[in-house]
C-alpha positions in Angstrom: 42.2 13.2 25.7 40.2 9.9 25.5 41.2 7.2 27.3 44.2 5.1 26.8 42.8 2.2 26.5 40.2 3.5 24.4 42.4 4.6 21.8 44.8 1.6 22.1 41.6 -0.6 21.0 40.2 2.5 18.5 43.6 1.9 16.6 43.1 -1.5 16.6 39.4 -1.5 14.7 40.6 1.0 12.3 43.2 -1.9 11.5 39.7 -4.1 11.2 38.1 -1.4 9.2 40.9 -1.4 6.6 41.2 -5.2 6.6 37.1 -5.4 6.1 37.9 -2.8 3.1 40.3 -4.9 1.9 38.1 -8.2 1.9 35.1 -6.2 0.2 37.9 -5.3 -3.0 38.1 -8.9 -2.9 34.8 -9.6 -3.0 34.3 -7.2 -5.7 36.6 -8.4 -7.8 35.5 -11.9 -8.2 32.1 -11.1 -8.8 33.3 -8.6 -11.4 35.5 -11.7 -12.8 32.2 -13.6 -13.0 30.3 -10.7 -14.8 27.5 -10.1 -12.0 28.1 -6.2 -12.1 25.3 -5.5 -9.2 27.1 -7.9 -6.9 30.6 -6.2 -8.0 29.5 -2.8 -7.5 27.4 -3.4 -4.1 30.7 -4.4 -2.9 32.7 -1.8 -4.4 30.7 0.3 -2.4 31.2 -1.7 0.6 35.3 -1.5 0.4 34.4 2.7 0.3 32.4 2.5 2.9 34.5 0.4 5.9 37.7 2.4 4.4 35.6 5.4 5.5 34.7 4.0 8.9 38.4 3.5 9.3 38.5 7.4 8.6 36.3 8.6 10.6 38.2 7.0 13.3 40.9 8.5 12.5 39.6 11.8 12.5 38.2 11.3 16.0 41.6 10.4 17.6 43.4 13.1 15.9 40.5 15.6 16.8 41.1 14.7 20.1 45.1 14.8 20.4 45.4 11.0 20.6 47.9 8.9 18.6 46.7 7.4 15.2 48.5 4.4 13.8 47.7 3.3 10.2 48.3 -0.5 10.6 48.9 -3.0 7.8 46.4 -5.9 7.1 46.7 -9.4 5.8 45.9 -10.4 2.2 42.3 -10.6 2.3 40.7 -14.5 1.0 40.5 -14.0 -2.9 38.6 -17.4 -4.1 35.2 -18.2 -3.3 32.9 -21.4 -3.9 29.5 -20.9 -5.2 27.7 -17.0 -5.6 27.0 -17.5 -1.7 30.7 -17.9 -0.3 31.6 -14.8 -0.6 28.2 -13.3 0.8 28.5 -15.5 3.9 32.0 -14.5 4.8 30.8 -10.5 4.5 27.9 -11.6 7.0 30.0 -13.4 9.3 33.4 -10.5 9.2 29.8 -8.2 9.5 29.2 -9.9 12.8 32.7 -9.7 13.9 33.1 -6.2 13.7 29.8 -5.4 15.2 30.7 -7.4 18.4 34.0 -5.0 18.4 32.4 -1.7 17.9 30.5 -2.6 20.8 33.5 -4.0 22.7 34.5 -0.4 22.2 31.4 1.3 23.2 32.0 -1.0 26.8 35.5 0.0 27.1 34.7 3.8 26.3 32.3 3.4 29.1 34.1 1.4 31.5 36.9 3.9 31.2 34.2 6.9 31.4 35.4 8.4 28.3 31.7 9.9 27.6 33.5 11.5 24.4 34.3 8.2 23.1 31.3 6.2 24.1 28.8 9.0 22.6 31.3 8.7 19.0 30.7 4.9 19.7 26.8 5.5 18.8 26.5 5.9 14.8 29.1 3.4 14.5 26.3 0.9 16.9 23.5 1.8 14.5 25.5 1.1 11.7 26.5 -2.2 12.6 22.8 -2.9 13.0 22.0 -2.3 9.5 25.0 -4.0 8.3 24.4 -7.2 9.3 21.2 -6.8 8.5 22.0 -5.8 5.3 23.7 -8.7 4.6 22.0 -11.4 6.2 19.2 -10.0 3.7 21.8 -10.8 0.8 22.9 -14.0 2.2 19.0 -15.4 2.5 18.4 -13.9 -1.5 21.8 -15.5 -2.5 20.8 -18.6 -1.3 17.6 -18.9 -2.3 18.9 -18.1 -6.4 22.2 -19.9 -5.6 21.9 -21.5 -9.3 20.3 -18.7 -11.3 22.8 -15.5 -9.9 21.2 -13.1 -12.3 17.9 -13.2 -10.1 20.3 -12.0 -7.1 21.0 -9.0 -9.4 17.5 -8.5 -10.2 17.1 -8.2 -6.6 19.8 -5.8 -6.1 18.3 -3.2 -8.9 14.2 -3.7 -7.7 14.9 -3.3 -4.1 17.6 -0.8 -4.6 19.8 -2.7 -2.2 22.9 -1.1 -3.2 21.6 2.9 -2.8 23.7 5.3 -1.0 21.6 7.3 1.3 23.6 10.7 3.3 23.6 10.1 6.5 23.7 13.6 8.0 24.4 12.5 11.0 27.8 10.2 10.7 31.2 11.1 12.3 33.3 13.7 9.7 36.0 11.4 7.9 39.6 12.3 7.7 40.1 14.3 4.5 36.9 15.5 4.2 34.4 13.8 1.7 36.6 11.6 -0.5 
């Protein structure tokens, strides 16, 4: 059984996780309402991907006999400024949840739950390319701030919104959905 106060703090950032899926929807949806498809769909994928994170989690705790509890979140911000609003607040909720991910890596470590701090790893890395990811975005969006078809340009040549397997992240509850 992990520790408690690993799992306490693992049930809340899969309440994040959800909230950060949430906030990509959002996203989503107002570039869709603007017609910049690229920008929707990147984010699309985004809201997939964190609700996934949030699955994985799950799967960990009940793998490992622990108590899961699917939280609520708040109603994510739905109205954004110019094409780079809604890029910068990704970055910066980016940010937040990579300083809790390794908030949890410390506890698991502290507590020396080696289980947990070892399923804290991918979730490290991943945060890592996140931010990076979108730091990348925020710097394009910028840049074209008044011509947002040149930020989907960007998105198609560099392939920025590509989904690459990674073999080696945590199984998510109910399987590949």
């Amino acid at each position: 059984m992990p520790a408690t106060r690993f799992v306490d703090r693992l049930n809340e950032q899969i309440a994040y996780e959800f909230a950060a899926s949430q906030q990509y929807i959002a996203v989503a949806v107002h570039y869709d309402a603007q017609s910049l498809p690229r920008l929707a769909s990147l984010f699309y994928k985004q809201a997939v991907e964190e609700r996934n994170h949030a699955l994985m989690m799950v799967k960990y705790l009940l793998d490992r006999d622990a108590a899961v509890k699917i939280p609520g979140v708040d109603e994510p911000r739905n109205d954004f400024g110019d094409v780079t609003e809604a890029i910068a607040l990704s970055l910066e909720q980016e940010k937040r949840v990579g300083d809790a991910i390794e908030a949890l890596a410390q506890t698991a470590r502290d507590e020396k739950d080696y289980y947990s701090e070892q399923f804290m790893f991918w979730f490290l890395k991943e945060q890592v390319e996140e931010v990076a990811k979108m730091s990348t975005l925020l710097q394009v969006a910028e840049r074209e701030r008044n011509n947002p078809s040149r930020i989907e340009d960007f998105i198609v040549r560099e392939a920025f919104d590509a989904d690459a397997a990674d073999q080696s992240a945590p199984e998510a509850a109910g399987g590949a959905l």
